[in-house]
Structure formats: C-alpha cells, structure tokens
C-alpha positions in Angstrom: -150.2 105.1 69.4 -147.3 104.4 67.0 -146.0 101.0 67.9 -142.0 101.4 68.3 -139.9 100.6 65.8 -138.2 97.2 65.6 -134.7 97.2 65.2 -133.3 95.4 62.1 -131.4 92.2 62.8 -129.2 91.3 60.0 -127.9 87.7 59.5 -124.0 87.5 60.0 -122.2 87.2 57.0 -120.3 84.4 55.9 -116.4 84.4 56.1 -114.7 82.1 53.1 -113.2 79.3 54.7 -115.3 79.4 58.0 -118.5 77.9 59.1 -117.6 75.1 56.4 -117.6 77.6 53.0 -114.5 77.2 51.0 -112.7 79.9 49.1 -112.9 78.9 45.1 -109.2 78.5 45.9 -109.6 76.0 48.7 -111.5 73.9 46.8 -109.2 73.7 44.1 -106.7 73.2 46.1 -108.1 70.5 48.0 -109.1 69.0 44.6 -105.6 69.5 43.3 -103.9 68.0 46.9 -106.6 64.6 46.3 -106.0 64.0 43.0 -102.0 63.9 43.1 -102.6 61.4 46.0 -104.9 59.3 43.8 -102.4 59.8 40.9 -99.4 58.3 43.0 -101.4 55.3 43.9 -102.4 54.7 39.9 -98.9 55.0 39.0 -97.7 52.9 41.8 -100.2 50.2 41.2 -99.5 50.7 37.2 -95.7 49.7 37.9 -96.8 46.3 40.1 -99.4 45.8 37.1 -96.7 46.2 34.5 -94.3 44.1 36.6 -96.3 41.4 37.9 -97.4 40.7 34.0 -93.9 40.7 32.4 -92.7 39.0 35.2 -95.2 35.7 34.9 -93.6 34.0 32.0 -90.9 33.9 33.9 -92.6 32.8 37.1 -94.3 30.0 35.5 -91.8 28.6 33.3 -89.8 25.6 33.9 -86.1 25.6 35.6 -84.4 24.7 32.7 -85.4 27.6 30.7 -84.3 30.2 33.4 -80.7 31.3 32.9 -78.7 28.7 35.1 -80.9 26.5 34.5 -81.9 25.8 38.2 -85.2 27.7 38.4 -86.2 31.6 39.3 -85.7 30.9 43.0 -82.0 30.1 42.7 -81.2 32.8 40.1 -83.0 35.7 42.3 -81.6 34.8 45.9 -78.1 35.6 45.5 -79.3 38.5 44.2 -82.1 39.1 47.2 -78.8 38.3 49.2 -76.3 40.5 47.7 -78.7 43.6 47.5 -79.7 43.0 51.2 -75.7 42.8 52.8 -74.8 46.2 50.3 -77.6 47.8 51.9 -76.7 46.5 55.4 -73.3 47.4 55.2 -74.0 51.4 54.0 -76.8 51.9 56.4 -74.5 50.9 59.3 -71.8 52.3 58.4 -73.0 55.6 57.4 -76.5 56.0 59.9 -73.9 57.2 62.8 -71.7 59.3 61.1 -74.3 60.8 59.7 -76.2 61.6 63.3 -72.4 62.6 64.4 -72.1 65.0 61.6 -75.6 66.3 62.4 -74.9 66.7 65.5 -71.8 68.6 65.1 -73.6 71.2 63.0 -76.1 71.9 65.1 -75.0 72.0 68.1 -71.3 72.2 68.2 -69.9 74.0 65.0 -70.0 77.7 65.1 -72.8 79.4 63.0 -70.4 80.4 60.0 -68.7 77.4 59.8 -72.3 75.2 60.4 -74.0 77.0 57.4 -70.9 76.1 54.7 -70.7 72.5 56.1 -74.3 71.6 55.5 -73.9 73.2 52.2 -70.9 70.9 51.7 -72.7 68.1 52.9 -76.2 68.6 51.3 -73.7 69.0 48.1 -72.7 65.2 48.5 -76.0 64.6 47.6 -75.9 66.1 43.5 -72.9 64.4 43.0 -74.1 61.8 40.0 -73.7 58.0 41.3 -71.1 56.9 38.6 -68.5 59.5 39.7 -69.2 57.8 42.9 -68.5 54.6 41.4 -65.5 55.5 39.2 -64.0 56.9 42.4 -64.5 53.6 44.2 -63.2 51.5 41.3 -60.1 53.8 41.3 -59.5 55.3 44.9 -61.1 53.4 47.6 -60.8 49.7 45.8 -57.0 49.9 45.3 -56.5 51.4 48.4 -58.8 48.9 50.3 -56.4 46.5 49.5 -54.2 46.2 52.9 -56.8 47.0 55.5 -58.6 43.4 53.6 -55.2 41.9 54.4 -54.8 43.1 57.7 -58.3 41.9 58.4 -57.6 38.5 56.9 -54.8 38.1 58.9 -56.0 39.4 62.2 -60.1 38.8 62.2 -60.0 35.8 59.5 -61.7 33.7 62.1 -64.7 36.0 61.9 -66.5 34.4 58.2 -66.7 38.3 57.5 -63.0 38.6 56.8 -62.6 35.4 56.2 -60.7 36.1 52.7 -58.5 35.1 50.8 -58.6 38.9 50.0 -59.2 40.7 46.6 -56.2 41.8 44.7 -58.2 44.2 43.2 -59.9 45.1 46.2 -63.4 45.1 44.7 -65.4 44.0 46.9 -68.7 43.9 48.5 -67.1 45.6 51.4 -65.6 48.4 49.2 -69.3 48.7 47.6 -70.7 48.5 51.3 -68.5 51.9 51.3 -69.0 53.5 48.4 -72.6 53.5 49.2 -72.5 54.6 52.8 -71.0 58.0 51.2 -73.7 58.3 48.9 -76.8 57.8 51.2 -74.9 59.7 53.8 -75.7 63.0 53.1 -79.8 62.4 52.8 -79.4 60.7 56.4 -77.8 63.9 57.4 -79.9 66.5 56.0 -83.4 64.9 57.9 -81.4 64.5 60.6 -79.9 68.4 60.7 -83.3 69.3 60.4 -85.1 67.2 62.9 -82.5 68.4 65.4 -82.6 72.2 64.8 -86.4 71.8 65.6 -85.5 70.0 69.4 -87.7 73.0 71.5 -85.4 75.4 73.1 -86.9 75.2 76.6 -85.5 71.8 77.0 -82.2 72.4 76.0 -81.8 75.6 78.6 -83.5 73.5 80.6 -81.3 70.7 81.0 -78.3 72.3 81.1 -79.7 75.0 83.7 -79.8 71.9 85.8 -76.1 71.5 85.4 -76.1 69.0 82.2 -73.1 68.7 79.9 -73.6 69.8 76.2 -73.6 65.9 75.3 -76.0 65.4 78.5 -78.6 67.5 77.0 -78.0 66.4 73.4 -78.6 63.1 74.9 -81.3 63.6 77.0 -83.3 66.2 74.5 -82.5 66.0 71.4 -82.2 62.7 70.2 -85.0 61.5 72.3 -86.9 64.5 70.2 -85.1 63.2 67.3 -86.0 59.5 67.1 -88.8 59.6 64.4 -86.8 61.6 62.7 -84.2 59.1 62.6 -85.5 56.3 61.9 -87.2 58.2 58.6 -83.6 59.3 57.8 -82.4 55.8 58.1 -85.0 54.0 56.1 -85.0 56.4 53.7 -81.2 56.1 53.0 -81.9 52.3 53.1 -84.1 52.3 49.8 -81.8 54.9 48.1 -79.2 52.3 48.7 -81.4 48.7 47.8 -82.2 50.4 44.5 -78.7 51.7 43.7 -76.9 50.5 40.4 -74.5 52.4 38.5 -71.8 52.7 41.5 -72.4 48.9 42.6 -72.4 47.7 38.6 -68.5 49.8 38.4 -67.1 48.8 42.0 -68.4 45.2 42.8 -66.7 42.6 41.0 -69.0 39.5 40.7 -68.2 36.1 40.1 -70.0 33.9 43.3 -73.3 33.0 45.1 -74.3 33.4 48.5 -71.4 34.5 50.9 -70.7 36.5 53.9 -67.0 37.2 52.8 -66.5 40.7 52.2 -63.0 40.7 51.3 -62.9 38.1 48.9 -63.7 38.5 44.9 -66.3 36.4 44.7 -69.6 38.6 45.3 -72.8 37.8 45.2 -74.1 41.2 42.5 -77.2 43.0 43.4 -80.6 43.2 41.8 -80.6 46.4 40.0 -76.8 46.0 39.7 -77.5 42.7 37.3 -80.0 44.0 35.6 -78.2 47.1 34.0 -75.7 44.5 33.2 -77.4 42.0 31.9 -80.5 43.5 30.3 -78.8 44.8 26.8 -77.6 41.7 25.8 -80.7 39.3 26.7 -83.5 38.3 25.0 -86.5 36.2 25.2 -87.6 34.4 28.5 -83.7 36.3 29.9 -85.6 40.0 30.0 -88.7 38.2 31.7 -86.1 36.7 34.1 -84.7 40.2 35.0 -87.6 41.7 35.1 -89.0 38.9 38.1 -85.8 40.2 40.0 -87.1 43.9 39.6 -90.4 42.9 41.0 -88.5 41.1 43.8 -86.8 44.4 44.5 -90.2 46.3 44.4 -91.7 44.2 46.7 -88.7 44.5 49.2 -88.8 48.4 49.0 -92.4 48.2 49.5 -92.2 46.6 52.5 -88.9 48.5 53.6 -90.8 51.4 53.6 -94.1 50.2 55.2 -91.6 49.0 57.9 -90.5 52.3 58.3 -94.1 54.1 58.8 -94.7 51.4 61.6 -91.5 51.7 63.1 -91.9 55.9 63.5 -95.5 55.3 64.1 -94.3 52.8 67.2 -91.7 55.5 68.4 -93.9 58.3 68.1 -96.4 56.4 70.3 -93.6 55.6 72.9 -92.9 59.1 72.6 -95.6 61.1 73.7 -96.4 58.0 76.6 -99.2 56.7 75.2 
C-alpha cells in the first residue's frame, strides 16, 4: 500500500527590510546617516580642541600682558555683557512679532495673499547681514535719534533710557533692532510651520463649541505650538550671539559694562570685536581674541543645550506626563 504523499512545506521567503534583513541600500544608508553624526561631533570637538589650545597662552598669561592690561577676565566681560544684552534685546523684540506674523499667515491672511507673504518673509532671511548693517548705520540710527530723546526725557528714570542720548543714534538699542529684523524671519518660518501642522480636529473642534478664531488659536494652536517655539526662539538667539558684520557697522563702541541703551558708550560684542580687532593684532592680542571666541562657543553651547531641555520639559508637560 503506497504511503500518501507528503505535501511540500516550503520555508517563507525573506522580505528586505523585514524580520531584521536590510536592503544593501539600508545598510548604506544607515552607515551613511551614523557616520555624518560621528563627523559633526569630530568637527565639533576639533573646533573646542583648536580653541581651547590657541586660547591658553592667553589664559595663562599675566594681566599686564593682556590688552588693558587688567587681565583676560576684565577684557572678555564687557564683551560676555555686550553680546548677551544685543541678543536679549532682538530676541524680545522680534520672538512676538514673529508668532504674530505667523499667526497671521496661517490662520488669518487669505490663501493668495499667505503664500507671497511667507515668500516675502522667508526672503528676509537671504538678505546678506551687512546690507542689514549699512541700512541701520544709515536709516534706522539717524532716525532713532528722537524716539532716544523722547525716552530720555520721559523714561530717564528707568537706567535703560537713562541717556544722555546718542547724536548719532548708534546705539546698542538701534543694534538691539537691527538684529531683531534679521533673526526675525528664521523665528517665523519654524513657527509658520509648526502651526500649519496644529491637527484639524481641534481647531473645528473648538470653534464648533462656539470659540472665537483667537479662542481656538489660543487654546490649540499655540499650546500645539510650544516646542516649536521655543526651538524658533533659541535658534534665533544663537543666530543673533554669533552675529558680527551688522553689529561691527551699527554699534558705536567706546564703554564698559552698561545698561544704557541710548547713550554712545556701548559695551561691543564678541564676534563684533574680534572682526575689528583681529587684522591689526599680533602676538599674545590674537590669543586674546581668540579666548573671547571660545567664551562665545561655550555660551552657544550651552544656549543650545538649554534649549533641548527646555523643549524636552515642554514636550513632557505636553502630553501630561
């Protein structure tokens, strides 16, 4: 008697990029993706390395041979100071016209008219930074000149606006300006783009239950946006810190540490000093400049690892956790 036959089982094939096989392209992607991660870190750590070692003469040498003459602490803290107030200044002054201008795109502007103005807006962006500093020196300086006086005269009491003001209106308040422009539209564009993203559901949602537009956009979208702006924020913030070309033209520097933002003398910035200064030093000066930059790294650094924990925080708070 003939046994019956057994049917054949065959084995399943394998699908690329399931039951853990990768494609050829996968893994060389993957490779590709690692490596560029690894070659960021390199570089970064390269620049401290490079840094840190033209930097020590300068660290270790005495006071007297630091230009001043009063040590590398006293030289760099104006500096720290000046860069830190600039940066202040732009980020609030341009962080909520740039969520207001967001905003309006999204949400309010009609489609035609929303497209060309975040091309307009996105176009701030390529504009080179020393047009943006000629056009301070000549536009916004001069015509800075009586709203400083009008402060004087009516908020002198506040050390802000203390004065005397500026004839030439080039001030840190003017550069405070110049640079909220510039960092404005990178703020904007995260921002435009975070918002567009809000989930539709929410938004009928809210105003179904009888929500005003600026209800909703207040109850939906910027609590949806909040990582989002905070990334938009710092990232305009470090644009602004390592800014020079538009400070060097509009900032007119001749003091130390000072909150007076009308007055003409202004403490300079960091990279601001050093494109000034660097052609014509030599010797234990470039080491000097070159502590300040690694000042400035360090502070950008830790901007920025700020920012990470700050989003990380609000993402957290976000989703309730």
């Amino acid at each position: 008697m003939s046994s019956p036959s057994t049917p054949t089982v065959t084995a399943p094939r394998k699908q690329a990029g399931r039951n853990g096989v990768q494609r050829p392209g996968d893994r060389l992607f993957s490779g590709a993706a690692r490596g560029s991660g690894l070659l960021i870190l390199v570089i970064l750590a390269g620049v401290a390395i490079f840094l840190i070692t033209e930097a020590w003469p300068a660290i270790t040498a005495p006071a007297d041979a630091i230009p001043g003459g009063e040590g590398l602490a006293a030289y760099v803290a104006p500096l720290v100071f000046g860069t830190v107030l600039a940066a202040t200044i732009a980020l609030v002054v341009a962080t909520p016209l740039a969520i207001a201008i967001a905003l309006f795109i999204t949400h309010y502007a009609p489609k035609r008219m929303a497209q060309g103005l975040g091309y307009l807006v996105d176009l701030l962006a390529a504009v080179p930074s020393i047009i943006y500093g000629l056009w301070g020196f000549q536009v916004v300086a001069p015509a800075s000149v009586p709203v400083a006086r009008w402060l004087e005269e009516n908020l002198g009491f506040i050390p802000l606006f203390a004065g005397p003001t500026s004839s030439t209106g080039r001030t840190m308040l003017v550069a405070g300006v110049v640079l909220a422009i510039m960092i404005l539209p990178i703020i904007s564009a995260v921002c435009r783009e975070v918002f567009i993203q809000t989930p539709r559901l929410n938004q009928e949602a809210a105003l179904a239950l009888g929500a005003t537009r600026w209800e909703m956009i207040r109850m939906t979208v910027l609590p949806f946006g909040r990582s989002g702006i905070i990334s938009a924020a710092m990232l305009g913030l470090g644009r602004a810190l390592g800014e020079t070309m538009a400070v060097a033209i509009v900032l007119s520097v001749s003091g130390g540490i000072t909150l007076n933002l009308i007055g003409s003398g202004n403490p300079s910035t960091i990279a601001a000093n050093i494109a000034l200064q660097f052609p014509e030093s030599s010797g234990i000066a470039v080491n000097t400049l070159i502590a300040s930059g690694l000042v400035l790294f360090v502070i950008t650094l830790a901007v920025n690892m700020s920012a990470r924990w700050i989003v990380k925080r609000a993402n957290r708070s976000g989703d309730g956790r």
